[in-house]
Residue frames as a rotation matrix with the C-alpha (Angstrom) as fourth column:
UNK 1
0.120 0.686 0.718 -9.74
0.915 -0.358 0.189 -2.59
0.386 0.634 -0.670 -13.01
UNK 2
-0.717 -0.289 0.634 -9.18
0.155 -0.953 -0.259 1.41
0.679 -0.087 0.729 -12.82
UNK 3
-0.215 0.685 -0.696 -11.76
0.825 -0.254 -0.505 3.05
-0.523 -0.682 -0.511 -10.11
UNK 4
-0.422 0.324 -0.847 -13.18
-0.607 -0.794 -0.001 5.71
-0.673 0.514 0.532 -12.79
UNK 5
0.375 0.910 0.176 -16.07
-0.006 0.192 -0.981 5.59
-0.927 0.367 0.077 -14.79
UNK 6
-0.309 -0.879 0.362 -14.31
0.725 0.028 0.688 4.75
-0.615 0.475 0.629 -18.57
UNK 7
0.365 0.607 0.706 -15.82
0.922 -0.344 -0.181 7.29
0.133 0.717 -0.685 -20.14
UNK 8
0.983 -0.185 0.008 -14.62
-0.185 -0.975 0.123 10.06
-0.015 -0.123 -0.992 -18.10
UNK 9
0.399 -0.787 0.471 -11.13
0.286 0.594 0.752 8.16
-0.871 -0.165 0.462 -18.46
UNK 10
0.226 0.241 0.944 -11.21
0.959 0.112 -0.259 8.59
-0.168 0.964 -0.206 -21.97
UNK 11
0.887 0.387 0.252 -11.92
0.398 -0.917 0.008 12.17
0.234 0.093 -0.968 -21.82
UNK 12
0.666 -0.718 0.204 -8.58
-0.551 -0.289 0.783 12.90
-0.503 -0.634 -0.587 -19.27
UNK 13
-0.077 -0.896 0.438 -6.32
0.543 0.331 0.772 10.63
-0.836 0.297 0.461 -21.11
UNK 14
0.320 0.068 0.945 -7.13
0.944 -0.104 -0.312 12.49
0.077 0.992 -0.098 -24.47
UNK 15
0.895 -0.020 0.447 -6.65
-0.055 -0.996 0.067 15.72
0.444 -0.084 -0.892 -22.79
UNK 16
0.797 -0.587 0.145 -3.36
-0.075 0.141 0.987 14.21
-0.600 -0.797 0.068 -21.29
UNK 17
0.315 -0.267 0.911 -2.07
0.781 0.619 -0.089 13.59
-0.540 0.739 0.403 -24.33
UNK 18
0.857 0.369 0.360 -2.60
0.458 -0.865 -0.203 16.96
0.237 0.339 -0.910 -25.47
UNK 19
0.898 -0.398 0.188 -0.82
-0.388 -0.515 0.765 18.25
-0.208 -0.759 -0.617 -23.07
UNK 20
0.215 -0.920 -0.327 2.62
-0.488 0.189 -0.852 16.16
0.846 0.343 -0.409 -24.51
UNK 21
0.089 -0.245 0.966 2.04
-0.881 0.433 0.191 13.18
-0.465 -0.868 -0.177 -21.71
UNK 22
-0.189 0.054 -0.980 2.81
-0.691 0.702 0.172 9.93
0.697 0.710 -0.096 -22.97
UNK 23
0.325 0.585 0.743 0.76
-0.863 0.505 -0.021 7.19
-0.388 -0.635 0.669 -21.86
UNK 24
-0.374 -0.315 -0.872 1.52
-0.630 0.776 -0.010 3.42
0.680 0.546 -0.489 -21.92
UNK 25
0.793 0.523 0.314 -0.20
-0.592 0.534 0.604 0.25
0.148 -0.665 0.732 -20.43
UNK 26
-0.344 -0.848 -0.404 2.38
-0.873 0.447 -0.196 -2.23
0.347 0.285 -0.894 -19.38
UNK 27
0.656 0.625 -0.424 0.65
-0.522 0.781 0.343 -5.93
0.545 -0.004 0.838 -20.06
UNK 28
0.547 -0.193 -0.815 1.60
0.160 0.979 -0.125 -9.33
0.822 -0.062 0.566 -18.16
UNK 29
-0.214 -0.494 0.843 2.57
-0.822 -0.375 -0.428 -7.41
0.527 -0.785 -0.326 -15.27
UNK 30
-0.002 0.393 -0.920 2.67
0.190 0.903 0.385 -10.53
0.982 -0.174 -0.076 -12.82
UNK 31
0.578 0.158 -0.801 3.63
0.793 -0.341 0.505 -8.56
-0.193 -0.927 -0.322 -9.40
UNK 32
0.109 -0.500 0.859 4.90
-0.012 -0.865 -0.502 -5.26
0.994 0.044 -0.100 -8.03
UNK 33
0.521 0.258 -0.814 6.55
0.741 0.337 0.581 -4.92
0.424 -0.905 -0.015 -4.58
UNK 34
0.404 0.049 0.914 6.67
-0.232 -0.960 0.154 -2.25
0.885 -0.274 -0.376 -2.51
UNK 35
-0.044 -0.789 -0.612 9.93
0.729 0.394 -0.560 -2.60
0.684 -0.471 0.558 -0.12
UNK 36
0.870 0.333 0.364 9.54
-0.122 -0.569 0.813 -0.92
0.478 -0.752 -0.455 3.39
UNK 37
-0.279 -0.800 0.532 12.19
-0.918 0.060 -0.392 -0.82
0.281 -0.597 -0.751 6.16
UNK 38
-0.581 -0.541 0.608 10.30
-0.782 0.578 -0.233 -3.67
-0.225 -0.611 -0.759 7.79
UNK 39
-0.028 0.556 0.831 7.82
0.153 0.824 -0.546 -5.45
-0.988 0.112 -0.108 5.34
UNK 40
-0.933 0.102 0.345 7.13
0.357 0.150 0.922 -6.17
0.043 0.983 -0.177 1.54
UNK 41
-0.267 0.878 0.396 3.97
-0.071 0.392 -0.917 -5.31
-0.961 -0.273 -0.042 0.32
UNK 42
-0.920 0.160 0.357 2.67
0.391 0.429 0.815 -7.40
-0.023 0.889 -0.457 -2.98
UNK 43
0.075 0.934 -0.350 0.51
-0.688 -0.206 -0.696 -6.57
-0.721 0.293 0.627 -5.10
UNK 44
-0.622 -0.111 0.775 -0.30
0.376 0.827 0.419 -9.73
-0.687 0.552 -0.472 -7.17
UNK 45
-0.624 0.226 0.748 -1.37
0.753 0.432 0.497 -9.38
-0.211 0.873 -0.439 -11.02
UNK 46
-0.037 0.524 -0.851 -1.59
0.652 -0.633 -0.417 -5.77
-0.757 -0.571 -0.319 -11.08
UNK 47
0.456 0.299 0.838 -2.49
0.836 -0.467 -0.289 -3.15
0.305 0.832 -0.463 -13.85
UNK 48
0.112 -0.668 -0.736 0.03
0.637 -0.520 0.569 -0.65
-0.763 -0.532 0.367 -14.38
UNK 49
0.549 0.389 0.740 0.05
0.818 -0.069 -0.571 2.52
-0.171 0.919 -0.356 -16.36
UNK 50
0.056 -0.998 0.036 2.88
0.968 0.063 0.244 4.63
-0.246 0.021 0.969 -17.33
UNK 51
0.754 0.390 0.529 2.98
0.637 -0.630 -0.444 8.34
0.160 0.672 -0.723 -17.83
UNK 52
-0.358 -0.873 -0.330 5.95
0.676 -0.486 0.554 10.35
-0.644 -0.025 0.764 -18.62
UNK 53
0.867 0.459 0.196 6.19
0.487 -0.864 -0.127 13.68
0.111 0.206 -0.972 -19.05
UNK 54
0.297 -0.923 0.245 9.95
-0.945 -0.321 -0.063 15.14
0.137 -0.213 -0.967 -19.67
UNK 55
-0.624 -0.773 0.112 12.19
-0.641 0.425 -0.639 13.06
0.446 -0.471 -0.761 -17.80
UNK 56
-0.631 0.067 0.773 9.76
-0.749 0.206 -0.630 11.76
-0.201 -0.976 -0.079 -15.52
UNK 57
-0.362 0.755 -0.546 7.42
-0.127 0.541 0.832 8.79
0.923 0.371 -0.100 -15.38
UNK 58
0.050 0.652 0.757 4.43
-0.803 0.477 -0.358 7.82
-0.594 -0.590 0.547 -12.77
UNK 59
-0.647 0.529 -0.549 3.29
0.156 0.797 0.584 4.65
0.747 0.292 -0.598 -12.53
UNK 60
-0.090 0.794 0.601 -0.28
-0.996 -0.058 -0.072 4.32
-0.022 -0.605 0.796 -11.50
UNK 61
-0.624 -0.700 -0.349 -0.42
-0.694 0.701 -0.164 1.05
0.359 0.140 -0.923 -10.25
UNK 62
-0.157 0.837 0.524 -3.75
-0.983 -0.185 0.002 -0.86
0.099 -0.514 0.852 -9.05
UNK 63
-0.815 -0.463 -0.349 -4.43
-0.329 0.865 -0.379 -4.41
0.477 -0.194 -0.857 -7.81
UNK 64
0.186 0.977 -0.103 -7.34
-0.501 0.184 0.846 -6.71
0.845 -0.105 0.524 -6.42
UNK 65
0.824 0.018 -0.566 -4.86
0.216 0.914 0.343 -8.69
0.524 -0.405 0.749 -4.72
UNK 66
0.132 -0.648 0.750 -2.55
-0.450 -0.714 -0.537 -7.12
0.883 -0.267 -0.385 -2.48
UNK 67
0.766 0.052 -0.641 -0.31
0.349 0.803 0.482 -8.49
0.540 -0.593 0.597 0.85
UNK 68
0.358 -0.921 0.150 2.35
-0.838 -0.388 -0.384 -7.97
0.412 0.011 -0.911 2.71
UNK 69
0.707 -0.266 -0.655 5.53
0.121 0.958 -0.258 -10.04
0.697 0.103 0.710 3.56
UNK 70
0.682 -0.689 -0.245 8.03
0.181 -0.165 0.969 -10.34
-0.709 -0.705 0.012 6.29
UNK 71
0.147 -0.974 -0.170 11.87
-0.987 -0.156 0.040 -8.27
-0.066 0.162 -0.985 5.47
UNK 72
0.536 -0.503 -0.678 14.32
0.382 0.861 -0.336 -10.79
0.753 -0.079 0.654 5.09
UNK 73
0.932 -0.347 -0.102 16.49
0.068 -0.108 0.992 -10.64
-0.356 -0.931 -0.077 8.27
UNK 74
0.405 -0.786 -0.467 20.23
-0.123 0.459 -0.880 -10.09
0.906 0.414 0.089 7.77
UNK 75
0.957 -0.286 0.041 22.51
0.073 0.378 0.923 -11.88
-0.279 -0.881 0.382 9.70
UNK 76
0.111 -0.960 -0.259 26.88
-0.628 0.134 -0.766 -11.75
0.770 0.248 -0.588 9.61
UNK 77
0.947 -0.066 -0.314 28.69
0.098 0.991 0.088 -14.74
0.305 -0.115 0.945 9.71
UNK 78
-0.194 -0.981 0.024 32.08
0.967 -0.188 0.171 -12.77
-0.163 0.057 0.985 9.49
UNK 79
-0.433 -0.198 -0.880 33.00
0.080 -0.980 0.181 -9.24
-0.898 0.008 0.440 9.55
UNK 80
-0.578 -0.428 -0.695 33.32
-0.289 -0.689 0.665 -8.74
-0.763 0.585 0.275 6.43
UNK 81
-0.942 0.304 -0.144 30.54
0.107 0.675 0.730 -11.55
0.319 0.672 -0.669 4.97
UNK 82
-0.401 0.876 0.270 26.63
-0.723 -0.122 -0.680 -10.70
-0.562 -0.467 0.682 5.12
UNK 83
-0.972 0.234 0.021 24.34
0.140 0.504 0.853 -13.32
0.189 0.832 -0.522 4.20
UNK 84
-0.629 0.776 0.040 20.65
-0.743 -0.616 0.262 -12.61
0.227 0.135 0.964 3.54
UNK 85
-0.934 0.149 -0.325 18.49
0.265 0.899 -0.350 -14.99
0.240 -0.413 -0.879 5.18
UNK 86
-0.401 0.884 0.241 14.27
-0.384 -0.401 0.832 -14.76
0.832 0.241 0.500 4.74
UNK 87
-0.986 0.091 -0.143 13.08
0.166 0.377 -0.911 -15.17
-0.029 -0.922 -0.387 7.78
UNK 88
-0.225 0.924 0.311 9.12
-0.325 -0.372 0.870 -15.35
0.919 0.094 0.384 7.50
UNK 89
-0.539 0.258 0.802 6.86
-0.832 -0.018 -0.554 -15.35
-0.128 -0.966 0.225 11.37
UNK 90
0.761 0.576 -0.299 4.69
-0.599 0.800 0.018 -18.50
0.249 0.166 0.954 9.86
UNK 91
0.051 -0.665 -0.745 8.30
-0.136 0.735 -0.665 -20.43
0.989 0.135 -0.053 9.61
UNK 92
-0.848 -0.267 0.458 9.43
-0.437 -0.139 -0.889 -18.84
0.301 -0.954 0.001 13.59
UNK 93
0.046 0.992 0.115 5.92
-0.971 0.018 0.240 -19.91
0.236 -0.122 0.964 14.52
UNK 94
0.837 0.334 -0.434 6.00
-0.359 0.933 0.025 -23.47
0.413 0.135 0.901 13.39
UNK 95
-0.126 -0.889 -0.441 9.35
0.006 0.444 -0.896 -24.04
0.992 -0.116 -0.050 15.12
UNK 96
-0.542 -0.276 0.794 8.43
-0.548 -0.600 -0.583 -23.04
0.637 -0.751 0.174 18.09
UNK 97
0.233 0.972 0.007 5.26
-0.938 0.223 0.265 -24.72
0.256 -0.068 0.964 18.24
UNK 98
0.795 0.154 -0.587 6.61
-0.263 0.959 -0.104 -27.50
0.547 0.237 0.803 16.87
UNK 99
0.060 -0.788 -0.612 10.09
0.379 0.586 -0.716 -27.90
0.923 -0.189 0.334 19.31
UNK 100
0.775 0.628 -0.068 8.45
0.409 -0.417 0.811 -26.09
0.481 -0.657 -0.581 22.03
UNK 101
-0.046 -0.572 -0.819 10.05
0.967 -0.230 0.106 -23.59
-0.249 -0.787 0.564 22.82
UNK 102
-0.017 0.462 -0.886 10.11
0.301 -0.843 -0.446 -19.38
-0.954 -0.274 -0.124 22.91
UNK 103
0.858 0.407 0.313 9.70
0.335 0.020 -0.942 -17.51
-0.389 0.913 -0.119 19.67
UNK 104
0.808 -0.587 -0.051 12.99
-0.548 -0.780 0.302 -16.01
-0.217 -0.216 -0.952 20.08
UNK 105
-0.480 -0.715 0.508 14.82
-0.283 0.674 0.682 -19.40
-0.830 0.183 -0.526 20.00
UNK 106
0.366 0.385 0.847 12.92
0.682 0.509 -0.526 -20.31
-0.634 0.770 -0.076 17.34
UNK 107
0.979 -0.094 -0.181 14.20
-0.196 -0.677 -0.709 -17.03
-0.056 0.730 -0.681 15.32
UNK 108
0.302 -0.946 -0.118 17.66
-0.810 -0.320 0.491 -17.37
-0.502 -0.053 -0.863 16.23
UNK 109
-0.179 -0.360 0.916 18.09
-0.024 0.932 0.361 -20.99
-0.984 0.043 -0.175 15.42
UNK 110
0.613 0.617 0.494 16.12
0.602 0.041 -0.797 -20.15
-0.512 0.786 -0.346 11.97
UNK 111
0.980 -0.071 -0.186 18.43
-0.164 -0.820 -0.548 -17.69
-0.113 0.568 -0.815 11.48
UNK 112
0.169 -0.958 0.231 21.42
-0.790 0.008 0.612 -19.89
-0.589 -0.287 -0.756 12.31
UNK 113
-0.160 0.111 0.981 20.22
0.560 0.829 -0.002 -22.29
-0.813 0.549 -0.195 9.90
UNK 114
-0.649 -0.345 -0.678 20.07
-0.111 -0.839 0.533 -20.00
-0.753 0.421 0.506 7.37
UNK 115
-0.355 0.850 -0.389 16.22
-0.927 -0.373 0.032 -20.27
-0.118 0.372 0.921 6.48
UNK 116
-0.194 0.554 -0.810 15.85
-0.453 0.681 0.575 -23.64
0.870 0.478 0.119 6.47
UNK 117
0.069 0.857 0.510 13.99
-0.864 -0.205 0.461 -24.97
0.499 -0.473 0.726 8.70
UNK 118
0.926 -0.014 -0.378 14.23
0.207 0.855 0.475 -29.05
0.317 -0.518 0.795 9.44
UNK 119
-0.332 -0.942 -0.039 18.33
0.555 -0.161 -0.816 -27.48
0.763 -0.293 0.576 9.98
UNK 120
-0.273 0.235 0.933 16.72
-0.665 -0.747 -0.007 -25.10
0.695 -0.622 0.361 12.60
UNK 121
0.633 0.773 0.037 14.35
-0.648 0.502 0.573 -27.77
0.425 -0.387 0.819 14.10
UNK 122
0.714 -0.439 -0.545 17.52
0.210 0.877 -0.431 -29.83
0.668 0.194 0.719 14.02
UNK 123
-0.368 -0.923 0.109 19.84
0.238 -0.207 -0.949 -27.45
0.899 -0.324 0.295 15.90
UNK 124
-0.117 -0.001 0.993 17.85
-0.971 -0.212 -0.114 -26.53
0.210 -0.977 0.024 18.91
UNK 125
0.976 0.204 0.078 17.42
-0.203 0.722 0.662 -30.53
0.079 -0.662 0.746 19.62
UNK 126
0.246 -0.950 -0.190 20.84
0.447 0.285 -0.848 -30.44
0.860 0.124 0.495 19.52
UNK 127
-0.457 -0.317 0.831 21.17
-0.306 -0.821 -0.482 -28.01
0.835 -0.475 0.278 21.71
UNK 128
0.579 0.562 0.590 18.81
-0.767 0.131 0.628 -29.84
0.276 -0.816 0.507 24.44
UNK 129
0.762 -0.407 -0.503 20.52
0.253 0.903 -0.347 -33.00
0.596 0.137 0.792 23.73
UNK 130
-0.044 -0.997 0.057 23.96
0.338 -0.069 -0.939 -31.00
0.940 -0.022 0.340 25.12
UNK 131
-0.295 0.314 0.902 22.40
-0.759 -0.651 -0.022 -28.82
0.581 -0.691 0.430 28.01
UNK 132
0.756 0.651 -0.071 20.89
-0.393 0.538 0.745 -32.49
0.524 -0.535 0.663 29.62
């Protein structure tokens, strides 16, 4: 829902119009994410209104529901081969927790398993298994 009283909405979009702005709602919007250097942040099942003017468009963009997510992490396998690999702190978390050990080995191993977890969980008991 907009934060303005609709009445005085009204008033500013008619006079926007004037003015040779085109307005548009854009329906069934289902998210919008907003991509930082080192998080996401979601806005879930937001209301989004368009106004162009020339060349240009705003979106005004408003939400009830709104988060953020861990970056994915990249990692290279090869020079020349990057592979993208989500790395969320809930996943690093539960490895650790759960194969005791630092959060650090838990990231690396997550990230040497390329996001998947029971292949993480799997490689650092390897890795005790060899070190005994």
């Amino acid at each position: 829902m907009l934060p303005i009283n609709p009445r005085e909405l009204q008033k500013q979009l008619k006079q926007l119009k004037r003015m040779g702005v085109k307005i548009e709602s854009i329906e069934n919007v289902e998210r919008v994410s907003i991509e930082m250097k080192d998080k996401i942040l979601v806005l879930n099942e937001p209301e989004v209104i368009v106004f162009e003017m020339g060349n240009q468009k705003i979106f005004y963009v408003t939400s009830q529901d709104i988060h953020e997510e861990a970056k994915t992490q990249e990692i290279v396998s090869k020079p020349s081969e990057k592979i993208e690999v989500g790395i969320k702190d809930e996943d690093v978390s539960f490895i650790a927790e759960y194969a005791g050990v630092s959060m650090d080995e838990a990231r690396e191993a997550l990230i040497e398993a390329q996001g998947d977890i029971a292949r993480a969980i799997e490689l650092i008991q390897q890795r005790r298994r060899t070190s005994e």
